[in-house]
DOTIRO-986211 format. One record per residue (C-alpha): residue in one letter; residue number from 1; x, y, z. Coordinates in steps of 0.25 Angstrom, whole numbers, plus 5000, padded with zeros to 4 digits. Example, Ala and Ser with C-alpha at 12.3 -4.5 7.8 and 13.67 -1.06 7.14 Angstrom:
# DOTIRO-986211
   residuo   num      x      y      z
         A     1   5049   4982   5031
         S     2   5055   4996   5029
***
This chain:
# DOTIRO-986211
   residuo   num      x      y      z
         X     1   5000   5000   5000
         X     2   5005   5014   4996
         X     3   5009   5019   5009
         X     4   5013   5007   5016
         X     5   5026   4996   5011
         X     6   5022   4985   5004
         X     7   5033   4977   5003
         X     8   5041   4963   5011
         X     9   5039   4972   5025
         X    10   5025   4972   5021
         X    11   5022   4957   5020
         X    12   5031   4954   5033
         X    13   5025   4965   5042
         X    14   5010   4959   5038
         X    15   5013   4948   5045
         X    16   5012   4955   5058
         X    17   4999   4955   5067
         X    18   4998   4970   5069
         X    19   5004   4974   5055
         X    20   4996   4985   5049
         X    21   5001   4989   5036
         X    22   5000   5004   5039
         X    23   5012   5000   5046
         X    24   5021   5000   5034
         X    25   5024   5014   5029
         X    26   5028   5016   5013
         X    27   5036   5031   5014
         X    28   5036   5031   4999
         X    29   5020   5027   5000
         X    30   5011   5039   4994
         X    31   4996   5035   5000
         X    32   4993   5046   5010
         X    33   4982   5038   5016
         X    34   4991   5027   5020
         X    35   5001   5037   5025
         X    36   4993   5045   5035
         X    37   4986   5032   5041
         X    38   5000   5028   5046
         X    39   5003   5042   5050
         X    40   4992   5044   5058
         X    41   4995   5029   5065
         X    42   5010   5029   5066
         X    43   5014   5043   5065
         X    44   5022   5053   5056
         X    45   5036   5048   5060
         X    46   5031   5034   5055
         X    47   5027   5037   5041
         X    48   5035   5051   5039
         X    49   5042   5049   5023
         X    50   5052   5062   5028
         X    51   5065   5053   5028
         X    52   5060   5045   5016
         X    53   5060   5058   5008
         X    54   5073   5064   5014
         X    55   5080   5049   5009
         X    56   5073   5050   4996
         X    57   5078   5065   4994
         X    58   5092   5061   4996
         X    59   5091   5051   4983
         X    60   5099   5057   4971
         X    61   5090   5062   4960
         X    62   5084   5077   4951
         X    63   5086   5088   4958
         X    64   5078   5094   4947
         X    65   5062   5097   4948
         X    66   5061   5094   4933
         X    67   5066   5080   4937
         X    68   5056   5077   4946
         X    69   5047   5064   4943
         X    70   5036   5058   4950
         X    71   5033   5052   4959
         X    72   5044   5057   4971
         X    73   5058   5056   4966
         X    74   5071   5064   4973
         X    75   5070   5077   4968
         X    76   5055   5076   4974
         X    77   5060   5071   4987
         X    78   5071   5083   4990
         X    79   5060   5092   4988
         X    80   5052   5084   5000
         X    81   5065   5084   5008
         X    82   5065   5098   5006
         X    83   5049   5101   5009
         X    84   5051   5091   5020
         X    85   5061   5098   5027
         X    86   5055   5112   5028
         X    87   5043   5104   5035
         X    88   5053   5104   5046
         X    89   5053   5118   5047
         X    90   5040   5121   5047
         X    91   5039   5111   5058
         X    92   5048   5119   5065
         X    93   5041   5131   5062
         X    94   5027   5123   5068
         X    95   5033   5119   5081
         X    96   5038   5106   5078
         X    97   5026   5102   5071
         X    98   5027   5087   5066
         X    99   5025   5085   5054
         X   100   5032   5075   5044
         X   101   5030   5070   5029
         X   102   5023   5058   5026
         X   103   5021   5058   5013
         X   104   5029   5062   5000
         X   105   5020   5060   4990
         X   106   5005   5055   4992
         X   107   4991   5052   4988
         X   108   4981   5051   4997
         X   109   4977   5037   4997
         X   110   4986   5028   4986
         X   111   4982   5024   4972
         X   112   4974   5037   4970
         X   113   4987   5045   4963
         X   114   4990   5043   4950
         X   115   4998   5053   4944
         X   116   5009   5062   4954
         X   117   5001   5074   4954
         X   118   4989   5064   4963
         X   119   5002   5064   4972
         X   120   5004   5073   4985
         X   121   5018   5075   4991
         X   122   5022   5078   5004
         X   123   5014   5076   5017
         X   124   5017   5081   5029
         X   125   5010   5076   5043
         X   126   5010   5079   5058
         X   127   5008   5069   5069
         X   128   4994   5070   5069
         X   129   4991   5067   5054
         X   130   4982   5078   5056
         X   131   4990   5089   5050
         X   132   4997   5090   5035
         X   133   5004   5095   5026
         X   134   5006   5092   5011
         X   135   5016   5098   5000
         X   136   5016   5097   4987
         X   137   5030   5098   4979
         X   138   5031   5102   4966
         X   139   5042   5107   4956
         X   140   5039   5121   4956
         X   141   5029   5130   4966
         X   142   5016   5133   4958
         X   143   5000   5133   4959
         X   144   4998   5120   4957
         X   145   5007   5113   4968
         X   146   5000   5123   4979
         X   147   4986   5119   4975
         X   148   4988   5103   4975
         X   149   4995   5104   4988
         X   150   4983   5111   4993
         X   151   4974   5098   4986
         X   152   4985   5088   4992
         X   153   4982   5096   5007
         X   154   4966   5093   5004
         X   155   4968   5079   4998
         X   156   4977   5076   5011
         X   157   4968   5083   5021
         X   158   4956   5073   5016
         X   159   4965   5061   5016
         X   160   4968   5064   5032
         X   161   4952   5069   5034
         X   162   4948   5055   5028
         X   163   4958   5047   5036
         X   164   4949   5053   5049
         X   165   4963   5060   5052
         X   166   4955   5073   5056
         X   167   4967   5083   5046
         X   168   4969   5097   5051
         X   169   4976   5101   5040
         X   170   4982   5099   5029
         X   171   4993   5109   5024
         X   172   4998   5110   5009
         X   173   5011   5116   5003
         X   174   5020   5114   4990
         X   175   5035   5111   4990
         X   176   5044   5114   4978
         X   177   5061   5116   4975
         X   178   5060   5130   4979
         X   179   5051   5130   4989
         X   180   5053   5117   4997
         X   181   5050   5124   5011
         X   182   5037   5122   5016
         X   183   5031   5135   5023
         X   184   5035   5135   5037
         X   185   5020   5138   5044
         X   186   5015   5125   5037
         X   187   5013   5119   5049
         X   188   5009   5129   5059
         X   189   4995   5125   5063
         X   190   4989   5139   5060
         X   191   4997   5142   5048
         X   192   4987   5141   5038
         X   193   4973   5143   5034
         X   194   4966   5133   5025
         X   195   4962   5142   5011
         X   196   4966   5140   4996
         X   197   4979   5137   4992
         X   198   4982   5149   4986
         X   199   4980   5156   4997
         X   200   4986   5147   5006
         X   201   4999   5147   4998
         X   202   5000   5162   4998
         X   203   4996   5166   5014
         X   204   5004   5152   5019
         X   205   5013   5145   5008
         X   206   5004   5132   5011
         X   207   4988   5129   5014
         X   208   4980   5119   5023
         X   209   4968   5110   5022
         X   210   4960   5109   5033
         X   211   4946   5105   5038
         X   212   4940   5120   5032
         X   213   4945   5118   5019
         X   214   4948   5103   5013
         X   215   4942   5098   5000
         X   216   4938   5083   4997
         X   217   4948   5079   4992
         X   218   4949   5062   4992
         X   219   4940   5055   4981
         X   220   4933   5042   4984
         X   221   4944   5033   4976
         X   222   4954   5040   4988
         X   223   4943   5035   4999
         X   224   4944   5021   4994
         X   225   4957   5019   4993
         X   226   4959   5027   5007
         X   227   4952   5016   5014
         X   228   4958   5006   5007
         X   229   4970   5009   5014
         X   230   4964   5014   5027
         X   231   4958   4998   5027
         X   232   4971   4992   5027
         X   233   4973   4991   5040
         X   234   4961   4987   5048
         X   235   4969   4996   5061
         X   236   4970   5009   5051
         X   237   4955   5008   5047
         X   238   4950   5008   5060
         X   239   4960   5020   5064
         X   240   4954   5029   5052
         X   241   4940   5025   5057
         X   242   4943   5030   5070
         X   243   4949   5043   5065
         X   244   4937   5044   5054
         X   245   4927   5042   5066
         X   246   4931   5053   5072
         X   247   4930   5063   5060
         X   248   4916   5059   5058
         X   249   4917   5047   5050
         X   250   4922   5040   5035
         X   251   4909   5045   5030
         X   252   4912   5060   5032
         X   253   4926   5060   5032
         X   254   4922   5054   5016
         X   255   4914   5066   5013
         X   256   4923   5076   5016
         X   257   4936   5071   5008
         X   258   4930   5066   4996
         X   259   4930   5073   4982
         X   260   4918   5075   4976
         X   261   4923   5077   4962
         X   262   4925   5069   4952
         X   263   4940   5065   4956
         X   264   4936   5051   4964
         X   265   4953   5047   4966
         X   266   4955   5060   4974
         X   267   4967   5061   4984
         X   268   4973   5068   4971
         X   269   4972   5082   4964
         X   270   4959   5084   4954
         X   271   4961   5079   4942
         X   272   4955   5092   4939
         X   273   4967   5101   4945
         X   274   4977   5111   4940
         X   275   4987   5109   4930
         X   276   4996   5098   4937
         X   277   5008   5102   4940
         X   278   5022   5100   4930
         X   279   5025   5087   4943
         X   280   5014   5077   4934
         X   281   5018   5080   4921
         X   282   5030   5072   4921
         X   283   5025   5062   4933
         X   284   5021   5049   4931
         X   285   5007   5042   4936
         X   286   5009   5038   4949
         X   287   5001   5023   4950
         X   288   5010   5012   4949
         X   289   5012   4998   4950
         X   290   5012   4993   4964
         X   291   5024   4983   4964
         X   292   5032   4987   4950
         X   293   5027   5003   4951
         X   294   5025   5004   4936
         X   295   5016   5015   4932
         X   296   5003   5017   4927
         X   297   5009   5023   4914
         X   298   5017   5011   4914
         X   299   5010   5000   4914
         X   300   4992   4998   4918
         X   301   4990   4995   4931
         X   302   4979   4989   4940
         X   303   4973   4990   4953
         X   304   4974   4981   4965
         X   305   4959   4975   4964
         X   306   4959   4971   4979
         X   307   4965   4985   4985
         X   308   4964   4996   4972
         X   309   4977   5002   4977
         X   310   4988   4996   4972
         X   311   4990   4995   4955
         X   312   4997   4985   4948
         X   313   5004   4985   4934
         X   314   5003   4969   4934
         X   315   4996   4957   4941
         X   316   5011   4953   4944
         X   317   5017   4968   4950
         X   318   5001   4966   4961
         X   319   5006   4951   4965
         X   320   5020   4956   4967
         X   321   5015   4968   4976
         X   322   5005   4960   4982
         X   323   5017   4950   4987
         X   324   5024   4963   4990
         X   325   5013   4966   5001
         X   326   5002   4972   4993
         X   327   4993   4961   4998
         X   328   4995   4965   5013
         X   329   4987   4979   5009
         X   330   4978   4972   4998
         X   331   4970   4962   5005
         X   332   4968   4974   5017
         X   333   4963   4983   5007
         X   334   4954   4975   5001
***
């Protein structure tokens, strides 16, 4: 499962009475849903992806911005590092606020993206996954990156909302090559006012997302596959159950995150958005083989019939990941 490791330590730790597979964390996994279940549980230090980044910053590679390729390659990386490291400061700034990154790139739940642009970037968290903040890079500083951070914040903020995590905000900001430093009130809890991007932009150098202001943003193919993963782990369920309990219930939690338009994936930008920026012209679709990663404009690929997340170029690529410790998360989606 995106978000957790599927591999031999997989099929050895199964064996264990009390083994949940929440309990194996995949740093490089990019499902948010997954990803803030086993924060909430195990805590930011557990599942934090800040020394996965630092490492894969050091790798050799392009230092140039026209270089950079889909999905996450080193130049991207150095530029995390970078944004990353200012979080520190406005740490500082905020009193020690602990906030750490859990994400580098993301969807909200997995096998909704396609394309890079359905991808977010960096998350940060505090200790009580009730507080966020999202920044979108990008090659150069324009009107387009500032606008889909603030679609990332309200996609993020109803992910949480629908988890029963009670969010009381969710702040967005951009990070590019010459202006890696994030704004140093960013987490200062008075900092902002929820309002348009635009203005948000000008008066602060970031925006928020709250409770007065979020849109819908998750579509009914999002809710399916969201359960999906909540209900692999019969100790997770009954943890969001609780949590949705208090926040008046699955039923209206529903209501209030999902789209109403015509887009039913949701968890990514409209199809009807802007120009996209100059990032998905030259990257490549995202969906890919489970066990040999070979793309979608590569070869056809197909849908696990039993759990409708993984895809498949081949009947003999599914029996290899299914050895590999597919079948562990299969049989309890299914």
């Amino acid at each position: 499962m995106d978000g957790m490791v599927e591999n031999g330590m997989a099929q050895a730790m199964m064996k264990l009475s009390y083994f949940d597979p929440f309990m194996l964390i995949n740093r490089s996994g990019t499902c948010a849903c997954s990803r803030l279940l086993q924060t909430r549980n195990m805590g930011v230090s557990q599942v934090s992806i800040e020394e996965k980044v630092q490492m894969e910053a050091q790798k050799p590679g392009p230092d140039s911005p026209q270089d950079l390729q889909y999905n996450t390659k080193p130049w991207d990386f150095r530029l995390m590092h970078k944004t990353i490291q200012s979080m520190s400061h406005c740490k500082a700034a905020a009193k020690g606020e602990r906030f750490a990154a859990i994400l580098f790139e993301w969807q909200a739940p997995e096998s909704i993206a396609r394309k890079p642009v359905d991808f977010g970037r960096l998350v940060f968290v505090d200790g009580t996954t009730t507080r966020f903040v999202v920044v979108e890079l990008c090659v150069h500083e324009c009107v387009h990156v500032k606008q889909r951070a603030e679609q990332r914040a309200h996609i993020f903020f109803c992910l949480a909302k629908y988890l029963g995590y009670a969010p009381k905000w969710v702040r967005y900001a951009t990070s590019t090559p010459e202006k890696s430093k994030l704004p140093t009130d960013i987490l200062k809890p008075d900092a902002c006012q929820p309002g348009s991007w635009k203005e948000s932009f000008a008066k602060y150098g970031f925006g928020q997302v709250d409770e007065t202001n979020f849109k819908a943003a998750l579509g009914q193919n999002a809710l399916d596959a969201m359960e999906i993963i909540i209900n692999r782990s019969k100790n997770m369920a009954a943890s969001v159950a609780k949590y949705r309990q208090a926040q008046g219930g699955l039923a209206a939690l529903k209501r209030q995150v999902l789209q109403t338009n015509n887009d039913e994936r949701g968890g990514c930008l409209p199809n009807e958005a802007e120009t996209p920026l100059p990032l998905e012209a030259t990257g490549k679709f995202s969906r890919h083989c489970a066990s040999c990663h070979a793309s979608e404009d590569e070869k056809k690929l197909m849908k696990c019939a039993r759990c409708q997340m993984k895809w498949y170029c081949s009947r003999e690529c599914q029996k290899a990941h299914w050895k590999q410790g597919h079948k562990l998360y299969c049989v309890q989606a299914a």
